[in-house]
ROZA-192858 format. One record per residue (C-alpha): residue in three letters; x, y, z; chain. Coordinates in Angstrom, 1 decimal, m for minus. Example, Ala and Ser with C-alpha at 12.3 -4.5 7.8 and 13.67 -1.06 7.14 Angstrom:
2
  residuo       x       y       z  cadena
      ALA    12.3    m4.5     7.8       A
      SER    13.7    m1.1     7.1       A
! end
This chain:
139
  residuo       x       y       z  cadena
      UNK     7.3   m17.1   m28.0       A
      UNK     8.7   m13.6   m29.5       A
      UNK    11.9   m13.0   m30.8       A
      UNK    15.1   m12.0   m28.6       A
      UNK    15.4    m8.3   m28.4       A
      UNK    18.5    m6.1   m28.9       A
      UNK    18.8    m3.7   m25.9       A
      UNK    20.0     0.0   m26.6       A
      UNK    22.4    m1.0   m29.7       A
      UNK    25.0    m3.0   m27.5       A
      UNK    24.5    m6.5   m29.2       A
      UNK    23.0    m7.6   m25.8       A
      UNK    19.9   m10.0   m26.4       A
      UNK    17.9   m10.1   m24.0       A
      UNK    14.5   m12.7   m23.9       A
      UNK    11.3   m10.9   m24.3       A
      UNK     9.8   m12.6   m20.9       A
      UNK    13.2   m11.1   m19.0       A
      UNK    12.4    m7.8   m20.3       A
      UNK     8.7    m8.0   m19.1       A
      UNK    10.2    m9.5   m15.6       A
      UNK    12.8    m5.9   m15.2       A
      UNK     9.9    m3.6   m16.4       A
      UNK     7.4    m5.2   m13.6       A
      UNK    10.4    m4.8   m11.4       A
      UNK    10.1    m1.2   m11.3       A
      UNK     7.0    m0.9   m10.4       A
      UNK     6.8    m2.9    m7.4       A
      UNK     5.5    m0.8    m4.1       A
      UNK     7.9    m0.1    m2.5       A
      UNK     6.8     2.8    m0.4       A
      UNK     3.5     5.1     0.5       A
      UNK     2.5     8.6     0.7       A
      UNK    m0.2     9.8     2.6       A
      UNK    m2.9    12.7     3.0       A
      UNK    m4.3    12.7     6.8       A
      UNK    m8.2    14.6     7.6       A
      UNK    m8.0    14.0    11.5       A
      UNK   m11.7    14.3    13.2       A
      UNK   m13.4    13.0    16.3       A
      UNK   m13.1    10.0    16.8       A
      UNK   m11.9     9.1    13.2       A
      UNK    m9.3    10.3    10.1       A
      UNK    m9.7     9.9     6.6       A
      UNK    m6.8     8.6     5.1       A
      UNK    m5.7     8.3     1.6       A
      UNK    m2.9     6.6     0.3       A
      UNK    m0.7     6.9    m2.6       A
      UNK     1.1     3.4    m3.0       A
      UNK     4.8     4.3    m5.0       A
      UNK     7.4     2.3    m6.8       A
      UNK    11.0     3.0    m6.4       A
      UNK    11.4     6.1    m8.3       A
      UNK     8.7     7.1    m6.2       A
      UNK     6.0     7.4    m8.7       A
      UNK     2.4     5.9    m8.4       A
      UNK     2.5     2.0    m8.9       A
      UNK     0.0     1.5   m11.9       A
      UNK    m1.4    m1.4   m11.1       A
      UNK    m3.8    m3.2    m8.1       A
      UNK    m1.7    m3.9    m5.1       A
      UNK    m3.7    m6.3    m2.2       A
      UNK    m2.0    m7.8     1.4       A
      UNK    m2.8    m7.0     5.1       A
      UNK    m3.7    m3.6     6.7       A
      UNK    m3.2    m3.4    10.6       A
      UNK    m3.1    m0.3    12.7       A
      UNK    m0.4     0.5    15.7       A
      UNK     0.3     3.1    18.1       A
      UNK     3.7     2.7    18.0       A
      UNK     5.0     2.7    14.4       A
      UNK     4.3    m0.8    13.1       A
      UNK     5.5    m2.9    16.2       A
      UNK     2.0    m4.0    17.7       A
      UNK    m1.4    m4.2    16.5       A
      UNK    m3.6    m1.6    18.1       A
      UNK    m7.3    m3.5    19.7       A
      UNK   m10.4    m1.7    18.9       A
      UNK    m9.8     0.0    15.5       A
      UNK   m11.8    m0.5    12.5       A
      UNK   m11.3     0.8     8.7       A
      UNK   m13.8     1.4     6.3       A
      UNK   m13.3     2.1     2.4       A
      UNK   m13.4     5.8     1.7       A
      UNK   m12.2     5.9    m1.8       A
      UNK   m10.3     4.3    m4.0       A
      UNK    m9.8     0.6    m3.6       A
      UNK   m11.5    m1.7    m0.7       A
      UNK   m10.9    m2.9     2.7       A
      UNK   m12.4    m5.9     4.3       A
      UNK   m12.3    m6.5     7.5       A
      UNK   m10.7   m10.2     8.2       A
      UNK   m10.1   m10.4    12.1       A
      UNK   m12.5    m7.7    13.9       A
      UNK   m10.5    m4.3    15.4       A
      UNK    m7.3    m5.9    14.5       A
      UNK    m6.4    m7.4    10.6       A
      UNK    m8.2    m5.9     7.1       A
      UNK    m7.8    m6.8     3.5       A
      UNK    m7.1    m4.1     1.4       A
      UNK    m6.6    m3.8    m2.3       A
      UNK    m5.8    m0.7    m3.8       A
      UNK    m7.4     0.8    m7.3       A
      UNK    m5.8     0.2   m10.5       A
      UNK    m3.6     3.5   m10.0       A
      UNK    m2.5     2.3    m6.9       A
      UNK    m4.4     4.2    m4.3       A
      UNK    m6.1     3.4    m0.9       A
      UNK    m8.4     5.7     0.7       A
      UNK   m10.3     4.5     4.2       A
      UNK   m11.8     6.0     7.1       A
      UNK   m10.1     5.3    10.7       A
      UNK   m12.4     4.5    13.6       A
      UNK   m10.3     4.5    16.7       A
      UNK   m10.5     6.1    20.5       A
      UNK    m8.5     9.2    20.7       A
      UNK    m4.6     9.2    19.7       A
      UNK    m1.5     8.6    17.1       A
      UNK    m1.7     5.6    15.3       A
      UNK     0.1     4.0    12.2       A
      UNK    m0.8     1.9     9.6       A
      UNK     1.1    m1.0     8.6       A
      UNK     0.3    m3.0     5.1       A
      UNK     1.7    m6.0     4.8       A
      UNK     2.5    m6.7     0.8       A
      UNK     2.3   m10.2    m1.1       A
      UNK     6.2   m10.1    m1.0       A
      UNK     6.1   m10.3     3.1       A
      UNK     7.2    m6.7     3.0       A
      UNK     5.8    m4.1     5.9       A
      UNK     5.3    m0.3     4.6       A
      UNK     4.8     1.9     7.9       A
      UNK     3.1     5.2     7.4       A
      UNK     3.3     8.0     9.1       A
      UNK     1.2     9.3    11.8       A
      UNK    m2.2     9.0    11.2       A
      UNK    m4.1    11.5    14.2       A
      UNK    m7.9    10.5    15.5       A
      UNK    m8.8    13.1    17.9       A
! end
């Protein structure tokens, strides 16, 4: 185990592992930004997963993708995503649940196969958090 650190001159020692913990801390996802290409029947989306200064995460972020037509409070049936770039989706219940893990920098990009209309996706993180993004058009 490494040595206490000092933090900032103040005499305050602070455990190497603690200072490891408050440096993961602020870069956990806390939110998303997004880029829409809306087309017939699908949209390409890409996804920029952020921290809480609002910066990329740097590191792979994985939990649940579904899709909803009314802001994240009910799964929308017969939608399907497929990796565009960056990271992967897998599919885990058909037209309804995916996988996705993001790249190392923290971006998604998929396609959206869906009838006509506004939808939005929710991704569920490890922590049980829901990020809701904004409207995402298929036309």
């Amino acid at each position: 185990m490494a040595a206490p650190a000092s933090i900032g001159g103040f005499g305050l020692v602070v455990a190497p592992d603690a200072v490891k913990a408050l440096n993961l801390a602020d870069d956990v996802v806390t939110g998303v930004t997004m880029t829409t290409t809306p087309a017939t029947g699908t949209c390409a989306v890409q996804l920029v997963l952020t921290n809480q200064a609002g910066n990329a995460v740097s590191h792979v972020a994985a939990g649940l993708l579904f899709f909803s037509n009314s802001a994240g409070t009910a799964i929308a049936a017969g939608t399907s995503a497929a990796t565009l770039t960056n990271g992967a989706i897998q599919e885990l219940v058909a037209g309804k649940v995916d996988l996705f893990i993001s790249s190392a920098a923290g971006l998604l990009g998929f396609t959206l196969t869906a009838s006509s209309g506004t939808y939005y996706a929710s991704l569920v993180l490890e922590n049980g958090k829901v990020i809701t993004t904004g409207a995402i058009v298929v036309n």
